[in-house]
N, C-alpha and C positions, 0 to 999 in steps of 0.2 A: 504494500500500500504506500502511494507517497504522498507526501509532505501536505499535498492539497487535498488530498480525498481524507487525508485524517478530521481533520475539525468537518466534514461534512459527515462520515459518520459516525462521531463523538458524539451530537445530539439526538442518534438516534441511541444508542446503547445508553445514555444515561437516561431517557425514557424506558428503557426496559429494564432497568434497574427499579427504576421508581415505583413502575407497575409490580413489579417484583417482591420488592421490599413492601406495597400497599397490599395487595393479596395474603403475604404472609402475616403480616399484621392484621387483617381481616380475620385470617384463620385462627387467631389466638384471641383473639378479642373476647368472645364470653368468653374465657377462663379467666381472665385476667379481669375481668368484670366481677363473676366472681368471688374470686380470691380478696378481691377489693372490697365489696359488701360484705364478707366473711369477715375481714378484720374488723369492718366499720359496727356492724351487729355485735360483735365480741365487745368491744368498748363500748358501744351505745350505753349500756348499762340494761336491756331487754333481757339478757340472760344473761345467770352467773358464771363464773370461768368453769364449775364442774358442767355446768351446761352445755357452754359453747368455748372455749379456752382461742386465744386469740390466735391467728394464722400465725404471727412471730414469735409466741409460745411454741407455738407446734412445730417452727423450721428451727428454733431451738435444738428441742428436742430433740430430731431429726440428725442434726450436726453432730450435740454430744454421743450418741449412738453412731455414728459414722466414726467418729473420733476412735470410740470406746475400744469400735472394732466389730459390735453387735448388730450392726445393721448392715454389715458384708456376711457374716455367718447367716441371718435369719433370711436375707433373703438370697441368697447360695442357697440355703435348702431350699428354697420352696421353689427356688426356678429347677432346681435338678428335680424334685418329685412331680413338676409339671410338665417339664421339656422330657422327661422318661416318661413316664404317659401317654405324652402326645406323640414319642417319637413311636410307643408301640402301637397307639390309635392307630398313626400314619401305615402302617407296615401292614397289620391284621388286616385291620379295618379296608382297604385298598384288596388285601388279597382277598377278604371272605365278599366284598362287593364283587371285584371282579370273577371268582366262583358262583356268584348267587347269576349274575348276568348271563354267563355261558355255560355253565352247566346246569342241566334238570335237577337232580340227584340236590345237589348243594343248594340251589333255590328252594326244592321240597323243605329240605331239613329249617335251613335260616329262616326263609320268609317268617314263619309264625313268629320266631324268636325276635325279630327286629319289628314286626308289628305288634307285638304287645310289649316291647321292653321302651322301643322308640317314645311313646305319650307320657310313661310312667316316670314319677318319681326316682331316680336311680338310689340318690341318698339315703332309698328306705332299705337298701341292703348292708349299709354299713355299719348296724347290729352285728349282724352274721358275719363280717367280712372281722370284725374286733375279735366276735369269739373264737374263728379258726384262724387266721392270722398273728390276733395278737395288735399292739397300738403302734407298730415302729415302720419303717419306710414302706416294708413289702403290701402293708395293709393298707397304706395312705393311697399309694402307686394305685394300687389294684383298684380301688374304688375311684380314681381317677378315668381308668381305661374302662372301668363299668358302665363310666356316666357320659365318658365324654365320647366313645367310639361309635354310637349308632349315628350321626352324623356324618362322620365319612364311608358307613358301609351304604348309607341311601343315597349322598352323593355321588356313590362308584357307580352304584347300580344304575342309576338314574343316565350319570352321564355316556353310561359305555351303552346303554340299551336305547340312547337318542345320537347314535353316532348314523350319519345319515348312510343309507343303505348302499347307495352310489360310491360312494367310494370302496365299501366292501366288495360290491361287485367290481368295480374295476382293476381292483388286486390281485383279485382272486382270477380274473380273465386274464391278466402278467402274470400270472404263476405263482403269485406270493404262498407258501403255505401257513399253516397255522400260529406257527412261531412270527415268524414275519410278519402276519397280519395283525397280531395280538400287539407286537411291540414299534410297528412304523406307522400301522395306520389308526388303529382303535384306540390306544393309549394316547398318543399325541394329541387327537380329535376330542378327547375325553378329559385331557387333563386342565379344561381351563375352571369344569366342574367340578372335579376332583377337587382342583384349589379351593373351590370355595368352601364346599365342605372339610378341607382343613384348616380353612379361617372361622368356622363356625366352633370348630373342634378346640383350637386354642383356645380362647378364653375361657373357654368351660373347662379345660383342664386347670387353668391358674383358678377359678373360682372355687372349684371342688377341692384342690388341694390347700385351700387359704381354711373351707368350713373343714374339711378333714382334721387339719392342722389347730384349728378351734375345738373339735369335740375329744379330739385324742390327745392333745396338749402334747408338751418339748418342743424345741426349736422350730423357729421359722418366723415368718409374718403372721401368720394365725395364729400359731403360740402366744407371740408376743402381747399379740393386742388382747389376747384373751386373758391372759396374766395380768394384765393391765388392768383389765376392768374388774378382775378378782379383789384388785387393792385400790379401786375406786382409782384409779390415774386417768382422767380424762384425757387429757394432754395426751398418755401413751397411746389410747384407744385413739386418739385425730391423728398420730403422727403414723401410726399402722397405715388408716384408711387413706392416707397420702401416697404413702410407699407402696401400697400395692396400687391406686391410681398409676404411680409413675410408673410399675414394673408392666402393670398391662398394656399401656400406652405400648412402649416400647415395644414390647413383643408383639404386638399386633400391627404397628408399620415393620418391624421389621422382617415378618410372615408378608406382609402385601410389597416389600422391597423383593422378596427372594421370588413374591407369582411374577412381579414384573420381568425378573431378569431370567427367568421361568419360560416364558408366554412374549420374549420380544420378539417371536415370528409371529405371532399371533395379532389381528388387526383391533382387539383391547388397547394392545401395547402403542397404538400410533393413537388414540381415542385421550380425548382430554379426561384426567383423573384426578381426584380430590383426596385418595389414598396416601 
């Protein structure tokens, strides 16, 4: 570029910066609205600090537990018994969809099982899941994969058994055999569904392992804030329901970072997204 074309488009890149910079601002805006009326409410004097304890109490808090060391361990665990969960969701859940979709045999057997388990309550198994397991990882995990996997097995199914017909026959008229068709054409076609039924699948794993972590108590985000409220700490009980705010946040763009870079053949990926 030379010397002359620079200052002609300077004015256009620092308009896109602006636009840039105002949409991201857009986007954060009620939270920080918010967070703003949270503090203002907090001092108002309408409720008392055990009531409502101030946002600045609470990023307090927050800090000394960062400091301590305590807020890298609690939520270390509870991302590892949510990201093992969701990573077994992903794997099962994917294989028993894509068995219920192409085989008879496997559809027979699951269907009932994922139509009555799919509506239901799962957390009504975590009775049973205490008595034979016991309160430590393996039981947490398990009632995680209990509650959060019929999500991606309806997504598999859903998506592989709306893969358009046309292409299967066209592969199949190129010779593709069953291997091949299952993994270049069916899976590919399928997997922007797929995705979302492991976007669904996420958070429900971090939720069930937050209430798991509440009723089974020891370490974690659940732990923590359940402890909390045992010894009346309001404060600890606000600065929990922050921490797991921020850890969901996270994991949830960064599952809709991994579809995009996922799905960038896919005409989503060229599609204006709020993700």
């Amino acid at each position: 570029m030379s010397a002359v074309d620079t200052p002609n488009g300077a004015p256009e890149k620092l308009a896109r910066i602006a636009v840039t910079l105002f949409w991201a601002g857009a986007r954060v805006f009620s939270i920080v609205a918010l967070l703003v009326a949270w503090e203002l409410l907090a001092r108002s004097g309408l409720f008392t600090p055990f009531q409502l304890p101030a946002l600045s109490k609470v990023l307090e808090r927050i800090w000394s537990d960062a400091v301590s060391g305590e807020l890298a361990i609690n939520t270390g665990l509870t991302l590892y018994r949510a990201l093992t969960g969701f990573a077994i969701c992903a794997v099962v859940g994917v294989a028993i969809g894509m068995a219920m979709s192409r085989n008879v045999i496997a559809n027979w057997f699951f269907d009932p099982i994922v139509s009555i388990g799919f509506p239901m309550p799962k957390i009504a198994f975590l009775p049973v899941v205490i008595l034979w397991l016991g309160v430590y990882d393996v039981s947490k995990i398990t009632i995680i994969v209990i509650d959060a996997i019929f999500p991606v097995i309806a997504a598999t199914v859903i998506a592989i058994q709306g893969v358009e017909r046309e292409l299967i026959w066209s592969a199949r008229n190129m010779g593709a055999n069953n291997r091949e068709l299952l993994w270049q054409i069916v899976l590919p076609a399928a997997l922007p569904q797929i995705m979302t039924g492991l976007q669904v699948s996420l958070p429900l794993c971090l939720i069930v392992a937050v209430v798991a972590e509440m009723l089974m108590g020891g370490y974690g985000l659940g732990g923590a804030m359940i402890e909390a409220s045992r010894f009346a700490n309001s404060v600890g009980v606000f600065a929990g329901i922050v921490e797991i705010a921020v850890v969901g946040y996270i994991m949830v763009k960064a599952l809709a970072y991994v579809r995009r870079r996922l799905l960038i053949w896919h005409q989503e990926a060229h599609a204006p997204s709020t993700a």
